[in-house]
C-alpha positions in Angstrom: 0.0 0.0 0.0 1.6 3.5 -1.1 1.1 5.8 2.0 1.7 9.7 0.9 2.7 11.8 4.1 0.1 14.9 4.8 3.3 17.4 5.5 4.5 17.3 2.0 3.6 19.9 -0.1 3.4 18.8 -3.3 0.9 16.4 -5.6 1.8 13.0 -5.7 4.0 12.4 -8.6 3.0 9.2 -10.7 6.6 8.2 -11.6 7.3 8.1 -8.0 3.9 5.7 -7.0 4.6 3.5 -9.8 8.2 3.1 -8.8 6.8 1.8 -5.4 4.3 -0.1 -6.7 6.3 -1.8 -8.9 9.4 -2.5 -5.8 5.6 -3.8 -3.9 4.8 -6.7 -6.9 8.3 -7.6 -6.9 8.9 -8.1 -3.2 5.8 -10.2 -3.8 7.2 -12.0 -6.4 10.6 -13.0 -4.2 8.3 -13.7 -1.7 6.1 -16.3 -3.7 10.0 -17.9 -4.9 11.4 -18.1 -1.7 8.5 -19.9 0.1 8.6 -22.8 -3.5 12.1 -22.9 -2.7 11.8 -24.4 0.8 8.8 -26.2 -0.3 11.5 -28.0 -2.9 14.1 -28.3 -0.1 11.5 -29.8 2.2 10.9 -32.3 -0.8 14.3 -32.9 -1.9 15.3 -34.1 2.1 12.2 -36.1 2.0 13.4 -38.0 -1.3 16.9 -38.5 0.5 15.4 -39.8 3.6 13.4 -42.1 1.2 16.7 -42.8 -0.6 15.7 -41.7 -4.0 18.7 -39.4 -4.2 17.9 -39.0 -7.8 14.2 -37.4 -7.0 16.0 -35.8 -4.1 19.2 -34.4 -6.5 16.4 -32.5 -8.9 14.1 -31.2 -5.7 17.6 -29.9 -4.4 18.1 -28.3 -8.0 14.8 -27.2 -8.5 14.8 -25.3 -4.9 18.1 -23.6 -6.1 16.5 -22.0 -9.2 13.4 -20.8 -7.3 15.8 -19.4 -4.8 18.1 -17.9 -7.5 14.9 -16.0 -9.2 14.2 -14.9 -5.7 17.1 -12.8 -5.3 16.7 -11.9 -9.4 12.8 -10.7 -7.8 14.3 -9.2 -4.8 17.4 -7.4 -6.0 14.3 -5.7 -9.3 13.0 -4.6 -6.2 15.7 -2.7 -4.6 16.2 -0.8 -8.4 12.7 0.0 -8.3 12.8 1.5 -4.7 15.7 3.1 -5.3 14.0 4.8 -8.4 11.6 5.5 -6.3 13.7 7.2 -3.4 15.4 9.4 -6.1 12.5 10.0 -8.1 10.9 11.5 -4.2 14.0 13.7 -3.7 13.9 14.9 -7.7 10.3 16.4 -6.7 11.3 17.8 -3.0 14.3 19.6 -5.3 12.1 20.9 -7.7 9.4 22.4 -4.9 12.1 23.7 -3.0 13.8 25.7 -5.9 12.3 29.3 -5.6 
């Protein structure tokens, strides 16, 4: 949810809420990656304690992908909050210029 602070004094700029929204969907998107990843971890031990280590060898693999896009998810994130950040202090600049 994209909060806008009451003291700022000046419109919302869209750049800046789709920045955040955009950081929001991919955190969501890491989040959704990392929880398949354990679920394929949780699989993969399950195979070994089964002794399938074949099943178990392409859970294990499968996890690390998933966990891999994760961090691809979570780092498209970052970029997009950082966009956001200095998209923010591009405005204040511009409504503090007299």
């Amino acid at each position: 949810m994209i909060h806008q602070d009451p003291s700022h004094s000046h419109p919302p700029d869209q750049n800046h809420a789709q920045y955040q929204s955009a950081a929001q969907h991919f955190h969501g998107k890491a989040a959704n990656h990392h929880e398949q990843a354990m679920k394929s971890h949780l699989e993969a031990a399950r195979m070994r304690d089964l002794d399938n280590h074949e099943a178990s060898a392409t859970h294990a693999l499968v996890a690390h992908v998933h966990a891999l896009v994760a961090h691809v998810h979570a780092l498209k994130a970052l970029q997009n909050s950082e966009d956001a950040i200095n998209e923010h202090a591009n405005i204040q600049s511009a409504v503090q210029r007299p």
